[in-house]
C-alpha positions as CSV (number, residue, x, y, z in Angstrom):
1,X,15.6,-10.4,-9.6
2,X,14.9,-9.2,-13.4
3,X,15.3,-5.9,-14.2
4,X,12.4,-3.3,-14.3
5,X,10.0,-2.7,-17.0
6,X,10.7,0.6,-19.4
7,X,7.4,0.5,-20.7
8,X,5.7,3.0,-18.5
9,X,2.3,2.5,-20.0
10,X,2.2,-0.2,-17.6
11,X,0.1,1.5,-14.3
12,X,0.7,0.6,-10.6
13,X,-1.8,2.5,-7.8
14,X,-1.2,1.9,-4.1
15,X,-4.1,1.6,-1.8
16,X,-4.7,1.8,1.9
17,X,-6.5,-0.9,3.8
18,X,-9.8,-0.4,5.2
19,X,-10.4,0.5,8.3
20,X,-9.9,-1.1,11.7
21,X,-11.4,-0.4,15.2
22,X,-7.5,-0.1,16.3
23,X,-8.0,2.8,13.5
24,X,-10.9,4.5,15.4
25,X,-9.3,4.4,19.1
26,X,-6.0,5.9,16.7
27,X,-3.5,3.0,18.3
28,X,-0.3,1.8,16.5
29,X,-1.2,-0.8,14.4
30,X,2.3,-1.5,13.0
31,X,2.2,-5.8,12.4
32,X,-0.6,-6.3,14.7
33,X,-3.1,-8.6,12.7
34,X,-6.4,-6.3,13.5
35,X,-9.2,-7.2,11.0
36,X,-11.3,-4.7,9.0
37,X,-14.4,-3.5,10.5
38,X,-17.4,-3.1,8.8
39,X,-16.7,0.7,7.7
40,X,-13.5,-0.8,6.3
41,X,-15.4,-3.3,4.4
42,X,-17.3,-0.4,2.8
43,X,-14.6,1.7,2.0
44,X,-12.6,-1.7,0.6
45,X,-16.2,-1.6,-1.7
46,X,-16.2,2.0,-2.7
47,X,-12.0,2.0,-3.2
48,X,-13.2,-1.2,-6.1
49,X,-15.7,1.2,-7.9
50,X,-12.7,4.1,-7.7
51,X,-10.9,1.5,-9.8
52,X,-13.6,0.3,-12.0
53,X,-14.3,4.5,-12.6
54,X,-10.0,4.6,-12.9
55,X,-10.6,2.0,-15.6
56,X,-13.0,3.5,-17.4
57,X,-11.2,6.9,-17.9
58,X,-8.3,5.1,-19.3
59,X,-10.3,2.8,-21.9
60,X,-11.0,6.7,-23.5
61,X,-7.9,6.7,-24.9
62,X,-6.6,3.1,-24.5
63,X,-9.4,0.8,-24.9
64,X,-7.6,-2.2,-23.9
65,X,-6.4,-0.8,-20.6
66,X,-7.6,-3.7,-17.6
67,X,-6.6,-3.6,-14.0
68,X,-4.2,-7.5,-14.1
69,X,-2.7,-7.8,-10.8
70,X,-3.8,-7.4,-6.8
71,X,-0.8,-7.9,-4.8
72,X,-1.6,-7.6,-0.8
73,X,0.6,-6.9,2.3
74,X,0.4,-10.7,4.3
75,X,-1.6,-9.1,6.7
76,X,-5.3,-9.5,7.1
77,X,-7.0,-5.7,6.8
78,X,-4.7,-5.2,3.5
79,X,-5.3,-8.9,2.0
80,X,-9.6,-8.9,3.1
81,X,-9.3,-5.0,1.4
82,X,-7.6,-6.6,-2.3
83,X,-10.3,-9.5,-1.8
84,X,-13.2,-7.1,-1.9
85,X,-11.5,-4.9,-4.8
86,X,-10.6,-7.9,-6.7
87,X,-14.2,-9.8,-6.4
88,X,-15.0,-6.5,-7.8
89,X,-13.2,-6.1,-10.8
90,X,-13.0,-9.9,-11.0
91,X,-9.8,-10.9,-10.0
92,X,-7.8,-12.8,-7.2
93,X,-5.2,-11.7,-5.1
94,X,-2.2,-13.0,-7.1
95,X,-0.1,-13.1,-3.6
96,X,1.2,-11.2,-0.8
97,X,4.6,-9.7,0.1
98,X,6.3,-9.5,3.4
99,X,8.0,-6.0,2.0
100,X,4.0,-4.3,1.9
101,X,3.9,-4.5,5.8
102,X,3.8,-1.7,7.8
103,X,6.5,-0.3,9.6
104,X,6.8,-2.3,13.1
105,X,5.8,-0.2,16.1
106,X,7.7,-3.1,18.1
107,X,6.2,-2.3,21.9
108,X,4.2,0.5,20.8
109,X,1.8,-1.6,19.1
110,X,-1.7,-1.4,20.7
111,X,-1.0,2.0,22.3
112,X,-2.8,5.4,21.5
113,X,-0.8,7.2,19.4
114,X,0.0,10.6,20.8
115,X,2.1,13.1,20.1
116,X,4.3,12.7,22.9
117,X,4.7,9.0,21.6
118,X,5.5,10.3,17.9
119,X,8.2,12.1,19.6
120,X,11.4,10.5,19.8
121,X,9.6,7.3,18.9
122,X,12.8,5.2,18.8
123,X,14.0,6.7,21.8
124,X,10.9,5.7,23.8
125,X,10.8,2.1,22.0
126,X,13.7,1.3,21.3
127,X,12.2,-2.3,18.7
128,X,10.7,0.0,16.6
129,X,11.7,-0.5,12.8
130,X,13.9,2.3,11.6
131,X,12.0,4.2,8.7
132,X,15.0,3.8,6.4
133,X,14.7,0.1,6.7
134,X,10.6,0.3,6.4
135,X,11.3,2.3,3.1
136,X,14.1,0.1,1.7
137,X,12.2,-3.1,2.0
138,X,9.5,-1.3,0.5
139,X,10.9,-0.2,-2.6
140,X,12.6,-3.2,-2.5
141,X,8.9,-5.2,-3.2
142,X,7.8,-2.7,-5.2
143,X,10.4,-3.8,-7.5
144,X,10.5,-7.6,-7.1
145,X,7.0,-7.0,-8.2
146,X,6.8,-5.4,-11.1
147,X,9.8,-7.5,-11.9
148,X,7.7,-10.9,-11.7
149,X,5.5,-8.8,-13.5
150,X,6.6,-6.9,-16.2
151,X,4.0,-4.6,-18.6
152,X,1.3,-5.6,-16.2
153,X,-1.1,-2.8,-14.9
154,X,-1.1,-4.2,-10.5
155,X,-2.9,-2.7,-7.6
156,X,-1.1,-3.0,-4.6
157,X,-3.3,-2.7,-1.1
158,X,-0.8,-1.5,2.2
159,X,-1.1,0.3,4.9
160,X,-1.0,4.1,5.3
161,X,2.6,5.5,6.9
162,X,4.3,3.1,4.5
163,X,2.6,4.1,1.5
164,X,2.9,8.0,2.6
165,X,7.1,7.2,3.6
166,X,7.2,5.3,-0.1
167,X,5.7,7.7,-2.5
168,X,7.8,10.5,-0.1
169,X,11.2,8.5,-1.1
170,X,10.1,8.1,-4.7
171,X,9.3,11.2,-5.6
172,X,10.9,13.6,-3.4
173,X,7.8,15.6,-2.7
174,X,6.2,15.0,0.8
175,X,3.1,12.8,0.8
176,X,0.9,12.5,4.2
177,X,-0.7,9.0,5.0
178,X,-3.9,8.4,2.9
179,X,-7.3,8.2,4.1
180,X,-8.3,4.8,4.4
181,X,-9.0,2.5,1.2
182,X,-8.0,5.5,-0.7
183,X,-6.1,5.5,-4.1
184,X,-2.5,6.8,-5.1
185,X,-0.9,6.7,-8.2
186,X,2.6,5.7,-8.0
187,X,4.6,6.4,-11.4
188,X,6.7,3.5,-12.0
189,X,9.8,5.6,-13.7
190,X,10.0,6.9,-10.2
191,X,11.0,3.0,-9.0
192,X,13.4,2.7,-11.8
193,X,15.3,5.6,-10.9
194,X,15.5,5.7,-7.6
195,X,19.0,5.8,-6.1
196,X,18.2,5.5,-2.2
């Protein structure tokens, strides 16, 4: 893996899928392959004119400044959300990452998600992915991206407890999951200097 960028004119922003019916009935979702629904499809669609509008305010002073790069978790609600933002701002999904995917809920996928299962979670379910490791792997892509990418200004479409855990670990400051399709700016000196 090459070393990160220093240039941080370069721009990353992190976006939440769409939403689901699994986000509705408020189940784990975890690696489950659930599709968008049609609200998600509309959010996917109103997340793409956030970015064009994003775009926009950053040509004021940088006229040049483009949106490059969609990179997509492998599974379907993230990569159908970066297909509706790219055809959008006219672009392709470059490519997925296994590292974008959500933490695994193991045998908790498909359940309701109450608070009596939020307790202890690991207790109770014993295959569920340790946050540490879902954060690691995380950064870990983050990095491998911009990497294979170096100076290039990339959108990144996840899922919502691993981009709220992420920005968390980067910054230090706590972050709580995003609303669905929404957009977070991730500062990529943050990436460089992390230490975890």
């Amino acid at each position: 893996m090459g070393s990160l960028s220093s240039d941080f004119s370069a721009r990353m922003v992190l976006i939440r899928h769409g939403q689901t019916a699994w986000n509705v009935e408020r189940r784990f979702q975890g690696r489950s392959d659930i599709p968008l629904n049609d609200t998600g499809r509309g959010q996917a669609q109103v997340a793409a004119q956030n970015l064009t509008d994003y775009q926009q305010q950053i040509r004021e002073h940088t006229p040049e400044f483009a949106w490059e790069l969609i990179v997509t978790s492998p599974l379907s609600r993230a990569y159908e959300t970066g297909k509706i933002i790219g055809e959008h701002l006219n672009l392709d999904v470059s490519g997925t990452h296994e590292g974008l995917q959500e933490r695994s809920f193991g045998a908790a996928e498909g359940l309701v998600a109450t608070e009596y299962h939020w307790r202890d979670i690991q207790e109770q379910f014993p295959d569920v992915e340790p946050l540490s490791e879902m954060i690691q792997r995380g950064i870990n892509a983050l990095k491998e991206i911009v990497a294979k990418h170096p100076n290039r200004h990339i959108i990144v479409v996840a899922h919502g407890l691993w981009i709220a855990q992420i920005m968390t670990a980067l910054t230090g400051e706590e972050h709580s999951i995003p609303e669905n399709a929404s957009v977070t700016e991730l500062p990529l000196h943050t990436l460089e200097s992390y230490q975890g």
